[in-house]
C-alpha positions in Angstrom: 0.0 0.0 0.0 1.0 3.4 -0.8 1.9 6.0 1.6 -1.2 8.1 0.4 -3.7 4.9 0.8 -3.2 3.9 4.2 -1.0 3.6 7.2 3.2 2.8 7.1 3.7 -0.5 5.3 -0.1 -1.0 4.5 -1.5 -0.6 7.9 -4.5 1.5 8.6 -3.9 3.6 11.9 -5.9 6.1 13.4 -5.7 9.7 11.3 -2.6 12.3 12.9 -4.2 15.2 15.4 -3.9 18.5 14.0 -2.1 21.0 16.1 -3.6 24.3 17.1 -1.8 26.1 13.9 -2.4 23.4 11.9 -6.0 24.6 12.2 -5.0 28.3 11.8 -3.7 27.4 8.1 -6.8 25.3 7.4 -9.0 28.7 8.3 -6.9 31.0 6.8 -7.1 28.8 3.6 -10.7 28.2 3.5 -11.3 32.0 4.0 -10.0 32.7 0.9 -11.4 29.8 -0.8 -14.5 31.2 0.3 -14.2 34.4 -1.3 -13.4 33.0 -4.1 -16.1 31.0 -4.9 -18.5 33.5 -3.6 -17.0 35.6 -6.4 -17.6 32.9 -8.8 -21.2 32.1 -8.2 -23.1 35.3 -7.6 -23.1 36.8 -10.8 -25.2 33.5 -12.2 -28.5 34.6 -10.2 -27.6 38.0 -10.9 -28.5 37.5 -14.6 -31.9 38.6 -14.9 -30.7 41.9 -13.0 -27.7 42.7 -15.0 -29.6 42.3 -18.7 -32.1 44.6 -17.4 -29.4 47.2 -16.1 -26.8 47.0 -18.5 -29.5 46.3 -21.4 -27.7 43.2 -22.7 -28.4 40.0 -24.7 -28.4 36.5 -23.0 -25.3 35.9 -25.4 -23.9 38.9 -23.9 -24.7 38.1 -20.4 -23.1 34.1 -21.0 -19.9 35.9 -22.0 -19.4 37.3 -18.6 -19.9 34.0 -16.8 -17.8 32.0 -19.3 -14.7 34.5 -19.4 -13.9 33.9 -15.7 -13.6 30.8 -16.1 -11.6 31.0 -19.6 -9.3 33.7 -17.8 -8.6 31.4 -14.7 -7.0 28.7 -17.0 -5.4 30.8 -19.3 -3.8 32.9 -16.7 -2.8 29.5 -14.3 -1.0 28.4 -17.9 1.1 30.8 -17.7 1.9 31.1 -14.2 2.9 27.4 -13.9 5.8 28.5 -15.9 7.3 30.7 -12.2 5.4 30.2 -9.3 7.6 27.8 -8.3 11.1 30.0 -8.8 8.9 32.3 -6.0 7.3 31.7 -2.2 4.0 30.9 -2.1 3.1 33.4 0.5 4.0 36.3 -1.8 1.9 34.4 -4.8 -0.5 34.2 -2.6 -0.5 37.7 -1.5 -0.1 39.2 -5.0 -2.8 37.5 -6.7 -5.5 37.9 -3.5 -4.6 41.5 -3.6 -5.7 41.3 -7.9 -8.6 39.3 -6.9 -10.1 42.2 -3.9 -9.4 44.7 -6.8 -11.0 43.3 -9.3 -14.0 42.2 -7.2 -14.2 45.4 -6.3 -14.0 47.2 -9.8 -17.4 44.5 -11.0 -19.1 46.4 -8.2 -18.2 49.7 -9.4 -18.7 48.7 -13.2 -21.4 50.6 -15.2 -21.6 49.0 -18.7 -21.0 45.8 -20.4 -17.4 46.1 -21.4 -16.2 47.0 -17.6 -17.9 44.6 -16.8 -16.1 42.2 -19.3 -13.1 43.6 -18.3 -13.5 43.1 -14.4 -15.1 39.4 -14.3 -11.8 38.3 -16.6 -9.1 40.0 -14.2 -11.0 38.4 -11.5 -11.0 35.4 -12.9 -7.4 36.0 -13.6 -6.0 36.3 -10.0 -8.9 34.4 -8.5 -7.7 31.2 -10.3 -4.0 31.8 -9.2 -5.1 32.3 -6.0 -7.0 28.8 -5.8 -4.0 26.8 -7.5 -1.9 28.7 -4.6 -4.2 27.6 -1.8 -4.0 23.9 -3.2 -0.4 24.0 -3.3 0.1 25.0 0.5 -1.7 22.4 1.7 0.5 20.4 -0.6 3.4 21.5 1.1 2.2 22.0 4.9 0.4 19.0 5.6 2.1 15.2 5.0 0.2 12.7 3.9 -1.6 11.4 6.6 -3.2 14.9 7.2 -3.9 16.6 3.7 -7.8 15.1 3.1 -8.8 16.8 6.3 -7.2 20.2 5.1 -8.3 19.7 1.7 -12.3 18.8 3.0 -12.1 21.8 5.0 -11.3 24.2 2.8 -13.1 22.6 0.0 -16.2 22.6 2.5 -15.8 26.5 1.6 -18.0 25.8 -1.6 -20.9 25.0 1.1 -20.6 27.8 3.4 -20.3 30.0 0.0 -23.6 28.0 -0.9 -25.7 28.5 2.7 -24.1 31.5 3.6 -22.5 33.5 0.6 -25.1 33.4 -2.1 -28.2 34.5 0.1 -26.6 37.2 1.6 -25.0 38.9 -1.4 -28.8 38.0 -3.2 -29.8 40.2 -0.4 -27.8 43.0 -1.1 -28.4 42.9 -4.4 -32.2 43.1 -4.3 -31.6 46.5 -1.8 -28.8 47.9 -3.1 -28.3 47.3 -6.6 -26.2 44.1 -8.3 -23.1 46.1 -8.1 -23.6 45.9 -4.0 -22.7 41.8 -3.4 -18.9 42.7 -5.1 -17.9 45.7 -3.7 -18.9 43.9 -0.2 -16.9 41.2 -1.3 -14.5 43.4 -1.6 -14.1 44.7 1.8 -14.4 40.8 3.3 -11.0 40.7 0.8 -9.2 43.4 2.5 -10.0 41.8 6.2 -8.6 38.5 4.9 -5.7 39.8 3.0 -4.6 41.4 6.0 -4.7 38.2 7.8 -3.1 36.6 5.0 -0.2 38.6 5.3 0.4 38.8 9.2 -0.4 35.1 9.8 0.1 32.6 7.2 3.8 31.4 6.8 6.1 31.4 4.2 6.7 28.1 2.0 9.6 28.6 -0.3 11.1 25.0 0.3 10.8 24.3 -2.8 12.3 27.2 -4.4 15.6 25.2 -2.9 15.9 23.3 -6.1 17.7 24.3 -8.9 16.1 25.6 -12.0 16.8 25.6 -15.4 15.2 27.8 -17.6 11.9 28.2 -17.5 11.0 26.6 -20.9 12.5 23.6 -20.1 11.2 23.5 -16.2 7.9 24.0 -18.3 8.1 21.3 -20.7 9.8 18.9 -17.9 6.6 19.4 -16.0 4.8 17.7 -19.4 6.9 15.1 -20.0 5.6 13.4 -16.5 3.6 10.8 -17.3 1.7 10.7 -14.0 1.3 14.2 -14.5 -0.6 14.1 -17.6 -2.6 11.3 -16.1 -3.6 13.2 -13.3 -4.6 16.1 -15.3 -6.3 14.1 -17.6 -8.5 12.6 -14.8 -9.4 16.1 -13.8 -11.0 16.6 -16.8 -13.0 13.4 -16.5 -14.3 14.5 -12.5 -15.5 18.0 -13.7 -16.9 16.7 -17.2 -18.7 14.4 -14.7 -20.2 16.5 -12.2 -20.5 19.9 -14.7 -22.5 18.2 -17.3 -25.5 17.8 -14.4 -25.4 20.7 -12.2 -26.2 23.5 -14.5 -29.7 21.7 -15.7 -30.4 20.0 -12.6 -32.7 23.2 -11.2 -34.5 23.5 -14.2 -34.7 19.5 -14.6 -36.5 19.9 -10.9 -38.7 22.7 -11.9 -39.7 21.4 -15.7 -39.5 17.6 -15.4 -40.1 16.6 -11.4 -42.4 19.4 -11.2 -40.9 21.3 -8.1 -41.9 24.9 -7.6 -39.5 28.1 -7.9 -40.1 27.9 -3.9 -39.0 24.4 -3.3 -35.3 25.2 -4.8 -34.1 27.3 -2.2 -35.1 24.4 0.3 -33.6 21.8 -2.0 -30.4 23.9 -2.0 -30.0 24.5 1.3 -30.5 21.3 2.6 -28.0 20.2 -0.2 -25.0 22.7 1.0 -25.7 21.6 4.9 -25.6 18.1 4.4 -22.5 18.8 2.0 -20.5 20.8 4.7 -20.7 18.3 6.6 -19.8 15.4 4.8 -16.8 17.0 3.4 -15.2 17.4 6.8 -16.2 13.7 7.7 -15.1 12.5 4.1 -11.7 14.5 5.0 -11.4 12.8 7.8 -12.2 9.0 6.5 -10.0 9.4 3.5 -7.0 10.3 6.0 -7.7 7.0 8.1 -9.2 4.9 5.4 -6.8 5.5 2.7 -7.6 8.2 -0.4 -8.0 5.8 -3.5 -10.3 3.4 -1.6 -12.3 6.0 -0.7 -12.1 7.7 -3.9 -13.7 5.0 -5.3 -16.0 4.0 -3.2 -17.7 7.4 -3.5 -17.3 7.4 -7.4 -19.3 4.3 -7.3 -22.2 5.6 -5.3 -22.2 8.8 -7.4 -22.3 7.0 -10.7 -25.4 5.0 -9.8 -27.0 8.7 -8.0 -26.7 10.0 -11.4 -28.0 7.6 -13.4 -31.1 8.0 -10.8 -31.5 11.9 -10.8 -31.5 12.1 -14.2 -34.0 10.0 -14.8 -36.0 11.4 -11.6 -39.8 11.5 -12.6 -42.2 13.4 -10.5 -41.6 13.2 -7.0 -42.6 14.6 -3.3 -40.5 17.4 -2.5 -38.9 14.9 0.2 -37.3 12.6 -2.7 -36.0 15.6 -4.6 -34.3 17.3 -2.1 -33.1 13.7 -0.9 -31.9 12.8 -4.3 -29.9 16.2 -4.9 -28.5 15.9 -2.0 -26.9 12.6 -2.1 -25.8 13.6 -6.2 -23.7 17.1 -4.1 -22.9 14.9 -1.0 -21.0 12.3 -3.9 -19.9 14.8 -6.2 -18.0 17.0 -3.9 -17.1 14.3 -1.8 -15.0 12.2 -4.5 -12.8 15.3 -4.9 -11.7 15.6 -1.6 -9.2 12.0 -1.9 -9.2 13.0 -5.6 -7.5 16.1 -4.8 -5.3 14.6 -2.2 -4.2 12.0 -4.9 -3.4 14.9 -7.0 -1.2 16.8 -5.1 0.9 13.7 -3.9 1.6 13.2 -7.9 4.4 16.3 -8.4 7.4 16.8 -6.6 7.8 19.8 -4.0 9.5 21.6 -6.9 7.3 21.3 -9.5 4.0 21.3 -7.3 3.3 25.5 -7.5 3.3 24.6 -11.4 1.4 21.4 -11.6 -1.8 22.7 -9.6 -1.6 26.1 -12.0 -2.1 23.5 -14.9 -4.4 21.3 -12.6 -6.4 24.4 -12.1 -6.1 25.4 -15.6 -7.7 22.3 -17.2 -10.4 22.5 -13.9 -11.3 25.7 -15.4 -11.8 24.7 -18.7 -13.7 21.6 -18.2 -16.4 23.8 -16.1 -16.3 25.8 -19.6 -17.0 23.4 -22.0 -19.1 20.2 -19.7 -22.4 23.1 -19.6 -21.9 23.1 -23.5 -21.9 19.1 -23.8 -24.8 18.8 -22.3 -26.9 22.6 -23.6 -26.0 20.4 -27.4 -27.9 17.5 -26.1 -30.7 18.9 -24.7 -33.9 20.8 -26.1 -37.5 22.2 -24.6 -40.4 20.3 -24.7 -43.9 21.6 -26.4 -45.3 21.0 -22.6 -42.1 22.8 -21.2 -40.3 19.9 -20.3 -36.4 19.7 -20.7 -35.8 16.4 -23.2 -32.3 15.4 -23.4 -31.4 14.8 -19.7 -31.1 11.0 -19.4 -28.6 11.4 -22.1 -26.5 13.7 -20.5 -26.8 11.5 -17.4 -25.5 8.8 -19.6 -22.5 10.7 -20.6 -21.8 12.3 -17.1 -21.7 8.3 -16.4 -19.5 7.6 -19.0 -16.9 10.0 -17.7 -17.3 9.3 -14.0 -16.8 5.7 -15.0 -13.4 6.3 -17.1 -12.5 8.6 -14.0 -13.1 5.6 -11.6 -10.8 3.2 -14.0 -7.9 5.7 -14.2 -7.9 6.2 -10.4 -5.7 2.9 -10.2 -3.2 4.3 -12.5 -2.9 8.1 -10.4 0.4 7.4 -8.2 2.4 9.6 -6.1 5.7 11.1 -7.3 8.8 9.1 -6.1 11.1 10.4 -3.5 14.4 9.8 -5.7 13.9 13.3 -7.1 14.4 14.7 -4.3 17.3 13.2 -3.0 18.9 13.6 -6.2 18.3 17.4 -5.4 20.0 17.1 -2.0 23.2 15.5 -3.7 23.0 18.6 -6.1 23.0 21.1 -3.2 25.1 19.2 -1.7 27.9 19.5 -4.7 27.1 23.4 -4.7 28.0 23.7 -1.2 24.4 24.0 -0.1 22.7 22.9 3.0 21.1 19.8 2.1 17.6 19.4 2.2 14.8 16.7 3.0 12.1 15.8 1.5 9.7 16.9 4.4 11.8 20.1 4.7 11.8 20.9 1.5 8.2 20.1 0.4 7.2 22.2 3.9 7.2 26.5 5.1 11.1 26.7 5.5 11.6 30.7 5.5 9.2 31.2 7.8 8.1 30.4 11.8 5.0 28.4 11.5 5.2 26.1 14.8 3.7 23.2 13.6 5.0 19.1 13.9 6.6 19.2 10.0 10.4 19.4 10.0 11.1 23.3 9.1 14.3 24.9 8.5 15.6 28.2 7.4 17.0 27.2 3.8 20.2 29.7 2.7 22.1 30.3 -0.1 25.8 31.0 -0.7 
């Protein structure tokens, strides 16, 4: 068994406490996260508001939602070229700081093109900032501790759900649409602050050396394990983002739920989902990630098969049966995630999540327009199409559950090979723990940390 499936040689043990700042991280992390999503989200119920108020077309109004998204990737592309020549406090910093701005300038925005403008710099530094929180858990917590970090801060998606959404749906109805971003924006500035006076540097990695960065780039694609992993990103996202966007209107046009029953169904949903992800965390530290993994891929494969084929049914069943599709979708990527991390190096890690992130971004671009091509409007109002697009949502979440076995984590030879080479420069040498952990900064927590120098 693999050190990221269970216990030392095989053995299941009881999951590692978390120390008092371990916890500080995790919060720290998750705040962000938050923000981020928040940020991603509100301007989809917003639509109605901003056609009428900016006077623009539907086609017009699906450009704004898709160019975050398009922005992310293409600007975590192009940063997993150098975030790993820099700390990932001061990445972190620098693209948070973007993110609060541009938040802020969507809430200040009075016509379409500012608008454009603002929702892709947003997207921009907001993407950044999400590979950048993925890659500090990567490097703070070992093994046996990262699916609790990454469930909590992933659980960020639910609080954003219960909490974010109606509140900034609030303010929008009393203040104008512009009012949810520039609040936003002030939550940004609180948290950056924090960000900067309590989270740690992690520059471990920048120990290695470097060639240039064309060739660091194009050694990060010749990993095989790499491009497996990213490729079995695409196949989660293809298989949860192909459902979600029609599964409202599927439970309004099909199941015959009223407007009123979707705030219930959603609610319900995001509680039940916040607190699964922390217990899912939890297992898939004690349980082992790819067991887990695909235990829940399983039991989401056969939950989408059923909720897209849901006739109509007592409020009761729907809310039931969206649950358990959120509880299994977002619960898969919490080992999945953990998997990924474990498959780059500390060195190359920064740069592997910016792809990771990158191709995340994209498949949430393109899954809505698999399944919008197979889907029409019935004469009675009904949405035909939707068994299909379960059928294809199953098809990836089944080639995702087949390529789990083949996701491994990067060897530790790399990184005593890099220790010999700092050794031969007259370096301090460097483990593996103290090099993929905060090593420039004073984070007292139970990983090995060490000021690294240079001569």
């Amino acid at each position: 068994m693999r050190p990221d499936e269970g216990g030392k040689d095989g053995q299941l043990r009881g999951p590692v406490p978390l120390s008092r700042n371990d916890f500080c991280l995790i919060v720290i992390l998750a705040l962000v996260q938050f923000t981020h999503i928040v940020d991603f989200v509100i301007v989809m119920p917003l639509g109605l508001q901003l056609m009428a108020e900016l006077q623009i077309s539907p086609g017009q109004f699906s450009r704004i939602v898709s160019l975050y998204g398009l922005a992310a990737a293409a600007a975590n592309i192009v940063a997993a070229a150098v975030v790993d020549r820099l700390d990932r406090k001061t990445v972190l910093l620098i693209s948070f700081a973007g993110f609060s701005f541009s938040t802020l300038a969507c809430g200040l925005s009075d016509s379409y093109p500012s608008l454009l403008v603002a929702r892709s710099m947003a997207g921009m530094f907001g993407g950044l900032a999400a590979a950048t929180i993925m890659a500090v858990i990567g490097d703070a917590f070992p093994a046996e501790k990262r699916g609790r970090a990454t469930g909590a801060v992933l659980s960020a998606f639910a609080v954003a759900s219960i909490a974010g959404l109606p509140l900034g749906l609030l303010l929008a109805n009393q203040h104008g649409w512009g009012a949810p971003f520039i609040a936003l924006a002030a939550v940004c500035l609180v948290i950056w602050i924090a960000v900067w006076r309590y989270l740690p540097s992690f520059c471990g990695h920048t120990a290695y050396p470097r060639q240039t960065i064309l060739r660091d780039y194009w050694q990060l694609l010749q990993e095989r394990r790499h491009l497996l992993a990213l490729l079995w990103t695409a196949l989660l996202v293809h298989g949860t983002f192909t459902i979600i966007p029609f599964l409202g209107p599927y439970l309004l046009a099909n199941v015959r739920r009223s407007q009123d029953d979707l705030p219930f169904i959603y609610a319900v949903a995001g509680l039940c989902t916040l607190v699964s992800m922390n217990l899912i965390g939890s297992w898939s530290d004690r349980f082992g990630k790819r067991p887990l993994f695909q235990l829940l891929a399983l039991l989401t494969l056969i939950v989408t098969l059923v909720v897209t084929n849901l006739p109509p049914v007592s409020l009761l069943v729907a809310t039931m049966m969206a649950t358990l599709f959120m509880v299994g979708a977002s619960g898969r990527m919490i080992p999945a995630q953990a998997m990924m991390m474990s498959t780059a190096t500390p060195a190359m890690r920064g740069s592997f999540l910016s792809l990771n992130t990158a191709v995340q971004h994209l498949a949430i671009g393109i899954a809505p327009m698999i399944s919008g091509a197979l889907m029409s409007r019935g004469s009675d109002g009904s949405l035909i199409g939707y068994p299909t697009v379960g059928l294809v949502a199953t098809g990836f979440a089944l080639l995702s559950l087949l390529l789990s076995g083949r996701i491994h984590p990067a060897p530790t030879e790399p990184t005593a090979r890099v220790a010999l080479s700092l050794q031969a420069s007259e370096k301090p040498a460097v483990t593996a723990d103290q090099v993929g952990g905060e090593v420039c900064g004073n984070f007292d927590s139970n990983i090995p940390r060490h000021r690294v120098t240079t001569s």
